[in-house]
C-alpha positions as CSV (number, residue, x, y, z in Angstrom):
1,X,16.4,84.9,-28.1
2,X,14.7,84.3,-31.0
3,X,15.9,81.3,-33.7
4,X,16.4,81.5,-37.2
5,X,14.1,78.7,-38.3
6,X,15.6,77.7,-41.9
7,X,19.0,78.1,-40.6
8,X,18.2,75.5,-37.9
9,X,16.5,73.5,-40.4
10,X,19.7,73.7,-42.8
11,X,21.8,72.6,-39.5
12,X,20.0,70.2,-38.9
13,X,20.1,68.5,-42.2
14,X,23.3,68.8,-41.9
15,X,23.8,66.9,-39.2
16,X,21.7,64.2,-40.4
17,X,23.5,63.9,-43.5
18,X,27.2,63.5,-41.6
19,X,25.8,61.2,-39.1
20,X,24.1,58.8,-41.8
21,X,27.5,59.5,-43.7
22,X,29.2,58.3,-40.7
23,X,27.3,54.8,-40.4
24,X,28.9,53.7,-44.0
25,X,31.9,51.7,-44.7
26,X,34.6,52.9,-47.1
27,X,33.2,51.5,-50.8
28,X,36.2,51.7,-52.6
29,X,38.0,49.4,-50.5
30,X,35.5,47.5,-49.9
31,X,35.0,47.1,-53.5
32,X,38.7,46.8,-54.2
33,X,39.3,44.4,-51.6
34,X,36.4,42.0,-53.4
35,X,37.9,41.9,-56.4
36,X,41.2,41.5,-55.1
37,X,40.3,38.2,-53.7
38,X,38.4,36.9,-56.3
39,X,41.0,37.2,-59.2
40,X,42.8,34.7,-60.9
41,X,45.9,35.1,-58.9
42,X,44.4,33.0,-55.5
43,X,42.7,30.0,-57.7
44,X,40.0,29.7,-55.7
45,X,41.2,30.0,-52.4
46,X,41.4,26.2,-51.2
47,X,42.0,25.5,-48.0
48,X,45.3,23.9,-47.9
49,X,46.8,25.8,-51.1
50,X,49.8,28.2,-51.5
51,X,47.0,30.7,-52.9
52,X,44.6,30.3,-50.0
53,X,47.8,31.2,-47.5
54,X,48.2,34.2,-49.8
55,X,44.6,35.2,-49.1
56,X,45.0,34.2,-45.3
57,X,48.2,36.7,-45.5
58,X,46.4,39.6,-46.6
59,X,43.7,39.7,-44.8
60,X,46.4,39.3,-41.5
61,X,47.8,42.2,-43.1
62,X,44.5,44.4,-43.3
63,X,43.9,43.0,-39.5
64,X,47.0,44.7,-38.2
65,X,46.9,48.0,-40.3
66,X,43.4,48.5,-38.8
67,X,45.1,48.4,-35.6
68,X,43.0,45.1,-34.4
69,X,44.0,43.3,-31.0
70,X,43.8,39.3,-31.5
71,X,44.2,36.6,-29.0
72,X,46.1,34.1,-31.5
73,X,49.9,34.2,-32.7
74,X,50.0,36.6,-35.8
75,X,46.0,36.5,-35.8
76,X,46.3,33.2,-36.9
77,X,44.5,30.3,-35.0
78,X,45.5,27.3,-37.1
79,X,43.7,23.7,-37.4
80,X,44.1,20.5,-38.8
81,X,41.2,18.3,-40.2
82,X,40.9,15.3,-42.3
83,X,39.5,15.9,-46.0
84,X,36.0,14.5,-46.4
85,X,36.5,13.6,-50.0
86,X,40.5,12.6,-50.2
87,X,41.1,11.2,-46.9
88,X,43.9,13.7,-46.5
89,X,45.1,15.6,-43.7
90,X,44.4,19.2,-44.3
91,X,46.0,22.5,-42.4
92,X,43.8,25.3,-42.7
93,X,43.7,28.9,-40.2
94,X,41.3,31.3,-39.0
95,X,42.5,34.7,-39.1
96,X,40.7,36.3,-36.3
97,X,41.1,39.9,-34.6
98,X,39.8,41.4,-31.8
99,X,37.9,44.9,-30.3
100,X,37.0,45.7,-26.6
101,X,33.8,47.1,-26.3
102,X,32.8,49.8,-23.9
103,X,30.1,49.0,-22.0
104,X,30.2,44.8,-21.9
105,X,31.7,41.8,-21.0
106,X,29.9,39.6,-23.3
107,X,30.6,39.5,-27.0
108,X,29.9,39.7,-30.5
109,X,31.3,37.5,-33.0
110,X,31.1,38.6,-36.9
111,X,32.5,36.4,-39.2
112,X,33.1,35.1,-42.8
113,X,34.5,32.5,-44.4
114,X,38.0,33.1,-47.0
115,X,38.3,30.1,-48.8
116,X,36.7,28.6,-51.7
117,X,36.6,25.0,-54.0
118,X,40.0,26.4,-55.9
119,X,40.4,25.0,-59.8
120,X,38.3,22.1,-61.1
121,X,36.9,20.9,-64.6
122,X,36.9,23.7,-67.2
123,X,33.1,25.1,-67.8
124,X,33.3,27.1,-70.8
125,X,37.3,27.3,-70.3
126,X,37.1,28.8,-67.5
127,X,38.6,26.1,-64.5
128,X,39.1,28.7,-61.5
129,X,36.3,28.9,-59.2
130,X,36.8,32.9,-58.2
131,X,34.6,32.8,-55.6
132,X,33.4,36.3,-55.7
133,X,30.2,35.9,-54.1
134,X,31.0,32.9,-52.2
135,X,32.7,34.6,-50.7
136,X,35.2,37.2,-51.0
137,X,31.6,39.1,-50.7
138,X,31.7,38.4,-46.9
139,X,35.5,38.7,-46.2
140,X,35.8,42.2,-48.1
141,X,32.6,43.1,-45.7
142,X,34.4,41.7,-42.4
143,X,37.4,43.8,-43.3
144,X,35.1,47.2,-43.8
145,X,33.5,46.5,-40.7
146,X,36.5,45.6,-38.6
147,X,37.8,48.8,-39.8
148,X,34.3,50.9,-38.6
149,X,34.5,49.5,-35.4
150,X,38.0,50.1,-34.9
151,X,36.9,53.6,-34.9
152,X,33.5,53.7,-33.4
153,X,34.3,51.8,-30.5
154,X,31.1,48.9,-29.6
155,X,29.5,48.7,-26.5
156,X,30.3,44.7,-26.6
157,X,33.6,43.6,-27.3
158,X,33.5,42.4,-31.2
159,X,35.2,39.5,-32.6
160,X,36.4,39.7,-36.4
161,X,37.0,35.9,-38.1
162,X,38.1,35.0,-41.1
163,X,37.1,32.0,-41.1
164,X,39.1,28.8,-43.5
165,X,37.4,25.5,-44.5
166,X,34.1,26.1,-44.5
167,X,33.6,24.7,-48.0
168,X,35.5,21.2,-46.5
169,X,32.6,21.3,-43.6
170,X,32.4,24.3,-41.3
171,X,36.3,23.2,-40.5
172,X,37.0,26.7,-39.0
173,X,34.4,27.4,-37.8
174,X,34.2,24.2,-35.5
175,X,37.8,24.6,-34.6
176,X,37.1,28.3,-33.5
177,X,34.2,27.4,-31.1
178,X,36.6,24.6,-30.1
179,X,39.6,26.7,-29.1
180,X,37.2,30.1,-28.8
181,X,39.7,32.3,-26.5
182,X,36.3,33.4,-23.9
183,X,34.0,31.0,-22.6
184,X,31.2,30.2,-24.8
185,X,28.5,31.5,-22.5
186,X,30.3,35.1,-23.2
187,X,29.0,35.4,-26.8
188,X,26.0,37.1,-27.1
189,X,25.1,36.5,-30.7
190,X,27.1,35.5,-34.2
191,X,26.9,37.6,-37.4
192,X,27.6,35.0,-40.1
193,X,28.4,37.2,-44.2
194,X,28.1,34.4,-46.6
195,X,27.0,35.7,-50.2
196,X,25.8,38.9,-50.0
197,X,27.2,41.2,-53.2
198,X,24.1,40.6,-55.4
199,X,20.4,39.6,-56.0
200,X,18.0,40.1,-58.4
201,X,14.8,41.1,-56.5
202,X,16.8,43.5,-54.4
203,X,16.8,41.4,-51.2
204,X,19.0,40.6,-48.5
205,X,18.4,37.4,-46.3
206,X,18.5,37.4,-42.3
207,X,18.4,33.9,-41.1
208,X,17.8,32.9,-37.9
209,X,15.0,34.7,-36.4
210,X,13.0,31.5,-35.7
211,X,15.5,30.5,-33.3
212,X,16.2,33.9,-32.1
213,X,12.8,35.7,-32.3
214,X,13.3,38.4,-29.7
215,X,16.0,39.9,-32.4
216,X,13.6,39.9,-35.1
217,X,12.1,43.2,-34.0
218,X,15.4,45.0,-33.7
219,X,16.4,43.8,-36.6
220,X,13.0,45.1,-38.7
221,X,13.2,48.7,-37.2
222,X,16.8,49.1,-37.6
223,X,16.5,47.9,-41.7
224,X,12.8,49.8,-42.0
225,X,13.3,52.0,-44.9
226,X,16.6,50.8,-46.0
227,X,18.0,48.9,-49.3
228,X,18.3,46.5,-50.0
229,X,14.9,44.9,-48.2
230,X,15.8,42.9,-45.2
231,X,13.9,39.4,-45.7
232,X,13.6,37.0,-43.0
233,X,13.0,33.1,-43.7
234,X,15.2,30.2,-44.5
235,X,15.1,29.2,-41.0
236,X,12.4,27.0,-40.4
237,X,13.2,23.3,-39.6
238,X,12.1,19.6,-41.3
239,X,12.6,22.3,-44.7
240,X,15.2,20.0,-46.1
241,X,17.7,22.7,-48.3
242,X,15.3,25.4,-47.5
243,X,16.5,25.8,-44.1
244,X,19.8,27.5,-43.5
245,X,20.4,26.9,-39.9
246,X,23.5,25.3,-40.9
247,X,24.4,25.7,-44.2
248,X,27.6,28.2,-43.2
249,X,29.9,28.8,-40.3
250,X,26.8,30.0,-37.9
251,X,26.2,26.3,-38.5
252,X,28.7,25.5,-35.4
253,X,27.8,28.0,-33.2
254,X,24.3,26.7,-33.5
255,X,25.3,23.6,-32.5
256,X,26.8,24.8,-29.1
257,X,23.4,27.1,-28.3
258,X,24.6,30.0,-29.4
259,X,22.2,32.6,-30.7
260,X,23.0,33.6,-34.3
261,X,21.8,35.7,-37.3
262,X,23.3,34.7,-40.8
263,X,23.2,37.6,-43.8
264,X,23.3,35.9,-47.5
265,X,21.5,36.0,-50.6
266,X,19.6,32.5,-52.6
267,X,21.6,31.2,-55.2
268,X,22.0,32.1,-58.2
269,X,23.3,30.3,-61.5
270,X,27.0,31.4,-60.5
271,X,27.1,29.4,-57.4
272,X,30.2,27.1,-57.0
273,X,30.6,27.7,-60.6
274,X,33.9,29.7,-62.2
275,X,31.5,32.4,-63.2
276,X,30.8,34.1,-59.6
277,X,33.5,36.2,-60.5
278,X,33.9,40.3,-59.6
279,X,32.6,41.1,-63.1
280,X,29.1,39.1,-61.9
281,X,28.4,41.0,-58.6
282,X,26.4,44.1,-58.6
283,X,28.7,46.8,-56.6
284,X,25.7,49.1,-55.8
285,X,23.7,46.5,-54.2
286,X,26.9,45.1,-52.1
287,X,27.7,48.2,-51.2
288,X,24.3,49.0,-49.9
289,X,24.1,45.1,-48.2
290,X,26.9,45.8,-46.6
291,X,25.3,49.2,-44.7
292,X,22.8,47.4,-44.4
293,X,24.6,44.6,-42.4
294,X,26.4,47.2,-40.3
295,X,23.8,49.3,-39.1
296,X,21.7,46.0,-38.1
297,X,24.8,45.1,-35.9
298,X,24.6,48.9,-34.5
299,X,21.5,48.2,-33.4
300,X,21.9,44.6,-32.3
301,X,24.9,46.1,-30.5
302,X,22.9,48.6,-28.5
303,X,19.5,46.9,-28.1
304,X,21.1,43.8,-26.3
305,X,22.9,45.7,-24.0
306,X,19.2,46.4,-22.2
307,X,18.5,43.1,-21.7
């Protein structure tokens, strides 16, 4: 039997094509979901506003059209907290979703955080903090990814959380490893998205190697070749703001031992001021970040299943 060699080459191609076609999340809703969040019509997001429950709504909604399973009353698992700066007491929620995975008991958790610093003084009359980056960026991604996995079924069961308050402290992320619906010692790693729709220099941030070096590898083959480059750092201790061990929601999960790898971009001169708006991201390299981000946890998701 003898084998046409360019046709097998053409198949072939093919294949390759639909199967790197098939590791990609939706960009127009990914892209539509961004700017959704960040307009004018949620103020910022603040936990404890009418506009951040509008933002905690819609994402519920996304949850259940995917088809996610949760663990909490209408996905929501809500928390009180006092307010660092006010005094007040503050009612924020997580909004968190759920997929069994095929092959393990242990989990992964991905999350994000929804809410932002809301309205404050005007800079250049503009007095709504959008948020874009920081971070409708990392909700719009959980929402893609939730959606990919709802389809592609993991190995480990995945948990999807929106997470509220993390601008007022980490708030929910400390109340979800508080009242986390598994033991503790079943999560296998957290994927923290916290600013990740744009940088300069092309790069994309994976913190937490130091603490986790053993994930370092899989993580540099499974970005090798990819854009935007994969740069590790911003984990070392005694590096005063250099170190980002716990400057987001991985923060708490540190805190109780668990192993965690945090995707996000340095600052730029938008951050936590009303110009990180939709119009400031760069689609292309969110996009791309966000691939990126999901074909790391493809191969985090396989790779620690052999250990």
């Amino acid at each position: 039997m003898q084998i046409n060699l360019k046709s097998f080459l053409s198949f072939l191609f093919i294949l390759i094509a639909f199967y790197s076609k098939a590791q990609q999340v939706d960009k127009k809703s990914l892209l539509d979901n961004i700017e959704y969040l960040s307009s004018d019509d949620f103020k910022g997001r603040k936990t404890g506003s009418p506009e951040n429950l509008k933002a905690r709504n819609f994402i519920i909604e996304k949850f259940k059209s995917i088809g996610l399973e949760t663990h909490y009353l209408q996905f929501q698992q809500k928390f009180s907290f006092e307010s660092r700066r006010s005094n007040d007491r503050l009612d924020g929620a997580n909004v968190v979703g759920f997929v069994a995975g095929s092959e393990s008991r242990k989990l992964i958790v991905i999350t994000a955080h929804f809410d932002h610093v809301g309205v404050g003084s005007p800079i250049d009359g503009d007095s709504i903090f959008n948020g874009a980056d920081d971070n409708a960026s990392g909700t719009a991604a959980l929402i893609a990814l939730a959606e990919y996995f709802k389809k592609n079924r993991p190995k480990h069961s995945m948990i999807f959380a929106a997470l509220d308050g993390e601008e007022m402290g980490l708030q929910g992320a400390r109340a979800l490893v508080r009242d986390f619906p598994f033991p503790l010692e079943t999560i296998e790693l957290n994927i923290n998205m916290d600013m990740i729709s744009r940088n300069n220099q092309g790069e994309l941030y994976a913190s937490g190697t130091y603490q986790n070096p053993d994930l370092k590898p899989i993580l540099e083959k499974a970005s090798s070749g990819l854009t935007p480059t994969l740069v590790f750092g911003h984990d070392l201790p005694d590096t005063g703001r250099d170190d980002w061990s716990k400057s987001s929601d991985h923060g708490a999960f540190l805190e109780k031992g668990v192993p965690h790898i945090y995707f996000g971009v340095e600052d730029h001169p938008d951050y936590h001021k009303p110009s990180d708006d939709f119009k400031n991201i760069q689609p292309d390299f969110y996009y791309e970040a966000v691939n990126l981000i999901l074909k790391c946890t493809l191969a985090l998701d396989r790779e620690l299943l052999k250990e």
